[in-house]
N, C-alpha and C positions, 0 to 999 in steps of 0.2 A: 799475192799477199793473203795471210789467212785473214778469219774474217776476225776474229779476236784481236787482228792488228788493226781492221777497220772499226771497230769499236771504240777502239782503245782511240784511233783520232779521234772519232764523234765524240767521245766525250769530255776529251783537252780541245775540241775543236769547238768553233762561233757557232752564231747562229743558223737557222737552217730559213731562207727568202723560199716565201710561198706566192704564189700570182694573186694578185687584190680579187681575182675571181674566184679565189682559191675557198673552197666551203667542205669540211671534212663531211664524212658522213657519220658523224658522231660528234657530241662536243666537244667541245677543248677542255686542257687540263691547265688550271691555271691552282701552282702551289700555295702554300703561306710555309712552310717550308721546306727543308734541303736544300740540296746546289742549285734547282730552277725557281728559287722563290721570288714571288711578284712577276712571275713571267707568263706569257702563253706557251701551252707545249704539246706535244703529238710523241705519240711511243712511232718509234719506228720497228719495225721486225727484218730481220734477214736472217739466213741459214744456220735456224734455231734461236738465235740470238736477239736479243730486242734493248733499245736504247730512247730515252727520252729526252728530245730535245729542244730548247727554246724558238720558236718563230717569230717570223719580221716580214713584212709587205712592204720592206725598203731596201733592210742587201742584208747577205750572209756571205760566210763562206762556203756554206754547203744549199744548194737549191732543187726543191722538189720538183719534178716535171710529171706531170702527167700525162698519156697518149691512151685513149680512147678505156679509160678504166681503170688502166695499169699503170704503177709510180715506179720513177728512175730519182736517183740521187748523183747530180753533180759538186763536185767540189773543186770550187774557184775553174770555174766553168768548161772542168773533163769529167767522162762520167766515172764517177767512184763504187756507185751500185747499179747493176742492170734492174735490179729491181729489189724494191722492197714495201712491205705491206703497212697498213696504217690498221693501230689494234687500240680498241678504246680502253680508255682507263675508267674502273666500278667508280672509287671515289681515291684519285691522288696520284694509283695504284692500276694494271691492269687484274683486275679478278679479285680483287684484295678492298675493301673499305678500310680506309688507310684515313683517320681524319688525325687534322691542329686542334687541339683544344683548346689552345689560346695564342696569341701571336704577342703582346704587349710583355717585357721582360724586365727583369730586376738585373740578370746578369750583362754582363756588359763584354760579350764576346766581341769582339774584334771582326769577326770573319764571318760572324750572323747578320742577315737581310732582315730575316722574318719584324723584328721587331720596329723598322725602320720602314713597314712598306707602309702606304696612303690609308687610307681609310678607305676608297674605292676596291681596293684588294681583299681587305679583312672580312671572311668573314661573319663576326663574330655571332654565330650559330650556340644556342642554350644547348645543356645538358641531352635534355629530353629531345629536341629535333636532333641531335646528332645520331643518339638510340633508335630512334624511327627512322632515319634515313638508312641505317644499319639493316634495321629487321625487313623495309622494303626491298632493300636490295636483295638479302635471301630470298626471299619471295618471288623475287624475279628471275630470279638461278642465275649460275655462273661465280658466286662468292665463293673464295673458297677460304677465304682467312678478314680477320678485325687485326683491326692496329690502331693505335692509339700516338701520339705524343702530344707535349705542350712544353709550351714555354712558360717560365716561372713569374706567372701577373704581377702575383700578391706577395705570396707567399710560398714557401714549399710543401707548407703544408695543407695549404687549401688547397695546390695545385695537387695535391697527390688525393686528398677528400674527391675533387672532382674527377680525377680519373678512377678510385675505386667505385665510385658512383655507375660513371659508366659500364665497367668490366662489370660488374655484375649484374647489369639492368640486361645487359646484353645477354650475358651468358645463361641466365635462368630460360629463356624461350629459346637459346640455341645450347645446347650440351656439349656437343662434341665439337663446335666450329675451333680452328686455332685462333688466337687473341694475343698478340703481341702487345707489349708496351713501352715507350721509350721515357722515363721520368727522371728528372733533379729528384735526387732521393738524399735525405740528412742523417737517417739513422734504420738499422737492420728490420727493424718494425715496420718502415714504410716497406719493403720488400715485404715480407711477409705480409702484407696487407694486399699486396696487389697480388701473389698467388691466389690467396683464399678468398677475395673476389673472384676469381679464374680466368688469370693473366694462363700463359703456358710459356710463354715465352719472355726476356726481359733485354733492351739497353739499356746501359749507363755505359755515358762515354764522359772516355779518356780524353778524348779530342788531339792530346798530344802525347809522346812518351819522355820529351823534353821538358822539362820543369823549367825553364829558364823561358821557353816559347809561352808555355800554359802562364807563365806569373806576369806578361808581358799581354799575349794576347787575350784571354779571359779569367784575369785576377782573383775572381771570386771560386774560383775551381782551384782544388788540392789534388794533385795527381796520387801521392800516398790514397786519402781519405777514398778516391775513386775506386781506388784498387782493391781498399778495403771492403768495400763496397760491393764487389765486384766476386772477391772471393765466397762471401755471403752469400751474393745470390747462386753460384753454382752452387752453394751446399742445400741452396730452396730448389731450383728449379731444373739442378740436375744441368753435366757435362752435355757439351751442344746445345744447350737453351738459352745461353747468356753469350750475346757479343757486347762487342762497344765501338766508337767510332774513333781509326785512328787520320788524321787529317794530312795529307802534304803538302805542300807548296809555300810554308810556312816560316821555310830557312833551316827546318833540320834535314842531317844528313841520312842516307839513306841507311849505314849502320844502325842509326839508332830508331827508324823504322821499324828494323827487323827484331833488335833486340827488344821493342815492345812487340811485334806479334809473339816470338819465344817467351814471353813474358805473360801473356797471357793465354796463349796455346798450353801452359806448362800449368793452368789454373782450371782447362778445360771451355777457355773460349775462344772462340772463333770471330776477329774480328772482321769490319771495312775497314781497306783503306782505301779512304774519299781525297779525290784530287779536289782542291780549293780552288771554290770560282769568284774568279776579283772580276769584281764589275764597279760602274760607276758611282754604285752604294757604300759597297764596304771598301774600295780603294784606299782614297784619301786616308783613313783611321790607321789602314793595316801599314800602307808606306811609311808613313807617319811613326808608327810603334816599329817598325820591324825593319826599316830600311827597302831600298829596292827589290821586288820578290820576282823571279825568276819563274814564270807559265811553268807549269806540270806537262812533260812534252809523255805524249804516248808509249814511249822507249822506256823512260821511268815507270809509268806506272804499269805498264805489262810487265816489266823486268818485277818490280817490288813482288806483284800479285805470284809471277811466277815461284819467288822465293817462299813466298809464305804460303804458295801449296805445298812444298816439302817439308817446310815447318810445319804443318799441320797436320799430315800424314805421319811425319815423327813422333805426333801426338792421336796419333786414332780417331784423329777429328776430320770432320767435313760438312760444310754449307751445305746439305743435304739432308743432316737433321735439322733444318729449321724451314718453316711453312708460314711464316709473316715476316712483316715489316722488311728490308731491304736485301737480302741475302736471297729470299722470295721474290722479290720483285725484279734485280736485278737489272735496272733501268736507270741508275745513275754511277755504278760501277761496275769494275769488274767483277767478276763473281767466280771464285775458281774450285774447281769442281760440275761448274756448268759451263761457265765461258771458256777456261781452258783447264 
């Protein structure tokens, strides 16, 4: 099995059971958001490859073992990895300060955690400590990229005040660092605003290419309006610098997967696509709107990823020019051009 197939389980795959004695040698990485939000999590690494995954000191289906230094990976108890290494994450992110700027939301996703986790979770860290946690980390070497996102508190347009706040508190004492951003953006001017702060990089997601999913699962999102949105910012920030997130496990078919990446490959972006993690959170909401949903099995989402490498190449594009936020980190999905 290559290992881009083993990946590809780990990340349709549970949790990963650690021994209660089980103490990393670095902290944990506990999100507020993406696919592991509200959870405890550990980057895994193997041959080249790295994957982040949820833990539990009560059962998984995949279990760390450790023998005198060195970690193996079983799965539902045969071994899956002879080995593989544990790499700490800067802030979210390995190498990357990757923070939430805010977790409390106005839109009413369906398949979003962030907004729903405890108050224990949250958290909610000012402006100014997130900028200083930033510039210590340079300090200490090893950063090699900022990233930003949030969720929409207030408004969209405070939430976008507070992120040009930061892009540019940061960017003045760092010049050349990359600076990703991921924003609810309402009009071409919030883009242009986070450039000239010294964004380098931008998402706006799509979340779906299905209009009929997006008006059912996150109502307040326009798939036109995104697109539009979308096309802008490649004319700001330049071919290869703009993705956006496209979601599976949602009930669309995989046809209409692809004709969103040719869709947006043909605009000069380069998306994800994120397999959807139903957990105890956001279940009940999604069943509920969307009917029975069908797990993202590993064959799907390597198959997808495969396809929309040739689509992407048909487009002179590649996850290769981009150096933040998830295409960079490639720890929650595939990532092709790197993974396979």
């Amino acid at each position: 099995m290559r290992a881009v197939e083993r990946k590809a389980i780990l990340i349709c795959g549970g949790n990963v059971k650690v021994s209660r004695e089980f103490r990393p040698p670095f902290r944990l990485s506990r999100s507020t958001a993406g696919p592991g939000a509200g959870s405890s999590s550990i980057v895994l690494a193997f041959d080249g490859l790295r994957v982040k995954k949820s833990i539990s000191r009560e059962e998984g289906e995949f279990e760390l073992v450790e023998d005198g230094g060195a970690y193996s990976l079983l799965r539902n108890g045969e071994l899956f990895l002879d080995r593989v290494e544990l790499k700490p994450v800067l802030y979210h992110s390995p190498e990357q300060a990757f923070f939430n700027l805010g977790q409390a939301c106005i839109f009413d996703c369906l398949f979003c955690t962030s907004r729903k986790l405890s108050k224990d979770v949250v958290k909610d860290l000012d402006l100014d400590q997130v900028v200083n946690l930033v510039l210590e980390a340079d300090r200490k070497g090893g950063m090699k990229a900022v990233a930003f996102t949030s969720a929409v508190v207030d408004s969209i347009s405070e939430t976008i005040e507070r992120m040009v706040y930061v892009v540019s508190k940061v960017r003045q004492p760092l010049p050349d660092i990359p600076i990703g951003v991921e924003p609810y953006v309402e009009s071409n001017h919030d883009i242009d605003r986070l450039k000239e702060a010294g964004a380098t990089e931008i998402k706006i997601n799509i979340e779906s290419f299905d209009p009929r999913i997006i008006g059912i699962a996150c109502p307040k999102l326009e798939l036109q309006r995104q697109l539009e949105f979308l096309r802008y910012a490649v004319q700001v920030f330049g071919r290869g610098k703009v993705t956006s997130n496209i979601i599976i496990g949602l009930g669309e078919t995989d046809r209409n997967v692809l004709e969103g990446v040719t869709k947006l490959a043909s605009m000069g972006i380069v998306p994800t696509i994120r397999a959807l993690k139903v957990n105890d959170t956001n279940r009940p909401v999604l069943e509920a709107a969307l009917g029975k949903l069908d797990p993202v099995t590993p064959e799907r989402l390597l198959g997808l990823n495969q396809e929309a490498k040739i689509i992407l190449l048909g487009h002179g594009l590649s996850t290769s020019s981009y150096h933040t936020m998830c295409h960079e980190c490639g720890c929650c999905d595939l990532v092709p051009f790197r993974d396979l």
